[in-house]
N, C-alpha and C positions, 0 to 999 in steps of 0.2 A: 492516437492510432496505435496499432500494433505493430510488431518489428515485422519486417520481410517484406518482399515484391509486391508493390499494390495492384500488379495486373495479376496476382497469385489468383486462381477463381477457388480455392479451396478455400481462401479466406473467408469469417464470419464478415458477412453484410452489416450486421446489429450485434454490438457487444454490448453489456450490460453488467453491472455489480449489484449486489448488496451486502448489508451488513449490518453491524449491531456492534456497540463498544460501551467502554467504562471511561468516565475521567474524575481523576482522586487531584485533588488542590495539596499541593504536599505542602507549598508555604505561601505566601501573596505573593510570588512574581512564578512559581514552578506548578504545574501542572504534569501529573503521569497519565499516560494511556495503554488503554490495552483495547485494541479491535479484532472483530472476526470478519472476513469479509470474503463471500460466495462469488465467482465468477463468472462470465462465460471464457472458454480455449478461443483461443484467436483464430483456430481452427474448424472447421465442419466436422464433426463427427469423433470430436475428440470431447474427453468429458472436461466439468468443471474443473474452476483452481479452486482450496480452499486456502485461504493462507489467516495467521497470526500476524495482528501488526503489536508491537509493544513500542512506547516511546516517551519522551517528554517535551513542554515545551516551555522555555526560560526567557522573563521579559529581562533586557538587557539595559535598556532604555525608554521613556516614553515614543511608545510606537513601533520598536523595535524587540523581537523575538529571535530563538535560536530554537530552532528545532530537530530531533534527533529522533530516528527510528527505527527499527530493526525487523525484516519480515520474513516469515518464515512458513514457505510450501507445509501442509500438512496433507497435502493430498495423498501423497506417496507412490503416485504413480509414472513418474520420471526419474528415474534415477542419473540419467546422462548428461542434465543441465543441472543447475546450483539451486540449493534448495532455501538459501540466504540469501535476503538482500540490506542492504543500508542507505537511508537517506538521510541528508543532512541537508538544512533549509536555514535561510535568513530572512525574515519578510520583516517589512515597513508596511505602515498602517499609518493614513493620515488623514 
């Protein structure tokens, strides 16, 4: 869900993404990415997010992954909140 008061009524009812991406194999355990991904605002009446996702993902172990990514607003039209974010992931797969 989205951040803020879930009795908020300016909240979107129906949020929704899409997108489209690249993945390059850099070596047998390392994979790069790069995504674009369209949004809905958490908001009514406020327009889309565009953001850049870039990252990679590195098997560490069998079944075991580290994942890294960095994302980045291109919308341009907030300037008062962060226009970077960073996630950093560990998943098991068995």
């Amino acid at each position: 869900g989205a951040m803020g008061d879930s009795d908020d009524r300016n909240r979107r009812d129906f949020q929704w993404s899409t997108g489209v991406g690249l993945d390059y194999q850099c070596d047998e355990d390392t994979i790069g990415t790069f995504n674009y991904i369209n949004r809905s605002a958490d908001q009514n009446g406020e327009s889309n997010d565009s953001i850049i996702e870039v990252g990679f993902s590195r098997k560490i172990a069998d079944g075991q992954h580290v994942k890294l990514a960095v994302d980045v607003d291109v919308s341009g039209r907030n300037d008062d909140i962060a226009n970077v974010g960073a996630k950093l992931q560990w998943s098991i797969e068995w």
